[in-house]
Structure formats: C-alpha cells, structure tokens
C-alpha positions, 0 to 999 in steps of 0.5 A, a space after each residue: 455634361 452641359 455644354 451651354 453656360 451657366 452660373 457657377 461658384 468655384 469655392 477654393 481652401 487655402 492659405 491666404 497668401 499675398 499674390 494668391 488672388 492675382 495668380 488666380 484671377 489670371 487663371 480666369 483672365 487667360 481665358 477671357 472669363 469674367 469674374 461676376 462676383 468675389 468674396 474671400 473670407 474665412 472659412 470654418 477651420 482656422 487659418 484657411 481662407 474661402 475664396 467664392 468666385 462666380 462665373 458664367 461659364 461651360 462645365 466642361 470648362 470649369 472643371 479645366 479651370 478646378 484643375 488649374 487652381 488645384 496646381 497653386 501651392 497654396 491650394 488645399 482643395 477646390 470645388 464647383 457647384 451650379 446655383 441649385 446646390 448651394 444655398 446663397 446670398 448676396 447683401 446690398 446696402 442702400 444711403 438714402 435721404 432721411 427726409 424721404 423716410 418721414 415725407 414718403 410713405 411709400 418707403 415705409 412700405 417698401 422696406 416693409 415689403 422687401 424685408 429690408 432693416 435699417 442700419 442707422 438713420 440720423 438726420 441726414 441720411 438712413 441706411 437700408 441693408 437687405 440680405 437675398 437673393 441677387 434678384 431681390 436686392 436688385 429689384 429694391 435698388 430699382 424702386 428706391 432709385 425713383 426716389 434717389 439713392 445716394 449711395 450703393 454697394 453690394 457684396 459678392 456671392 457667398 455660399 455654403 453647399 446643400 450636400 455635406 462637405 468633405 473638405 471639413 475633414 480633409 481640413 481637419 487633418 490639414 492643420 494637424 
C-alpha cells in the first residue's frame, strides 16, 4: 500500500437523495481533503445515481474515506480506482469572438490540431468543446487564451473502470 498521494476517484451508487452530497462532502472536509472534481449523474441501473469524486490523497486514506461513505444509508456501494484503472475524460467548452475565427488563422489550426469541434458559431461569438484528457483541455485553454476567451467552463472527472464491474450485478439484485 502507497503511502504518498496521489489522484484517486472514489465512485459511490446510491440513491440520489437531498442532503446526500452535503453529508459526504463533509466527510472529506472533516478531514481537510480537497475535493479536485465532481460529477453526479446517472449511473447504468435506473434509479441509482453516480457520484465520481476526485481527490489527492494517500491510499490508506481513502480506504478510511470508502469506509465512512459506506455508513450513508442511502449508499449502496463504493469503490476507489487510481487513474491507471479507469478510462477517463473531462470536457471544456470555450466562448470565443467569432471574428477571430475568420481574421486568425491560427485558430483554424489550432482547433484542427487539439481535435476540438464547434458547437455553434454565429456572429458574435463561436463555441469550442473539447473532450480528453485534463491536460489537453488545459493546453487548448492556454493557446486560446492569447487570443481572448470570453468564456470557460469545464466538467468534473467521469470515468467508467478498465476491469468488469460487480456492482452491475450487485445493482441488478438491488432494484428487484
């Protein structure tokens, strides 16, 4: 077991209840843990939701942390994968001044090059989303920000796991 930190999602099934992200999050807060990213979302059994939380963290920690989550009621299971077991993304979209689009042409290339799309142009403003990893949307941020971006935002981690999955099953029998 690793006793330095590192990047960990900690995925939790439950039932989506009000009040359930506040009691977990204190659970990370208690501990002074920073939260580096969130999504909540569905997961693929209905009714149960997908809570992917990404922290920096020991291991031994995070097992402490697993342990805790598991006492929510409304819990049904979870789990903790370093970024080597998962197969990830993160999504930014980027507002940019439709003039720059036509007058620059390195914009051109650079959407080219970063496989970014365009979501919508018109003739105030067009809209970049670029899907990848975390340092690929972050080096698009930094060449676009020369030019001026009015807007950015970008998601939390998601993540589905490289090894089959138990808790489908374990879901399964769950809703009967």
């Amino acid at each position: 077991m690793s006793s330095e930190k590192k990047l960990y999602t900690v995925s939790i099934y439950s039932e989506n209840n009000i009040g359930l992200l506040n009691r977990i999050s204190a659970i990370f807060q208690r501990r002074h843990i920073n939260i580096e990213s969130l999504n909540i979302s569905p997961s693929e059994i209905e009714g149960v939701s997908k809570f992917i939380f990404v922290v920096n963290m020991r291991e031994d920690n995070v097992k402490k942390i697993i342990g805790q989550i598991e006492k929510q009621v409304e819990v049904i299971k979870a789990y903790y994968h370093d970024l080597d077991e998962i197969i990830y993304q993160i999504s930014g979209l980027f507002k940019i001044k439709s003039e720059l689009l036509f007058e620059e042409p390195q914009i051109q290339n650079i959407i080219k090059e970063s496989y970014a799309r365009i979501v919508t142009v018109n003739k105030d403003f067009f809209v970049l989303e670029k899907s990848g990893r975390k340092e690929e949307v972050v080096a698009l941020y930094d060449k676009l920000s020369a030019f001026g971006i009015m807007q950015y935002t970008r998601s939390g981690l998601i993540s589905v796991t490289k090894e089959e999955m138990k808790i489908s099953t374990l879901l399964e029998t769950y809703n009967n």
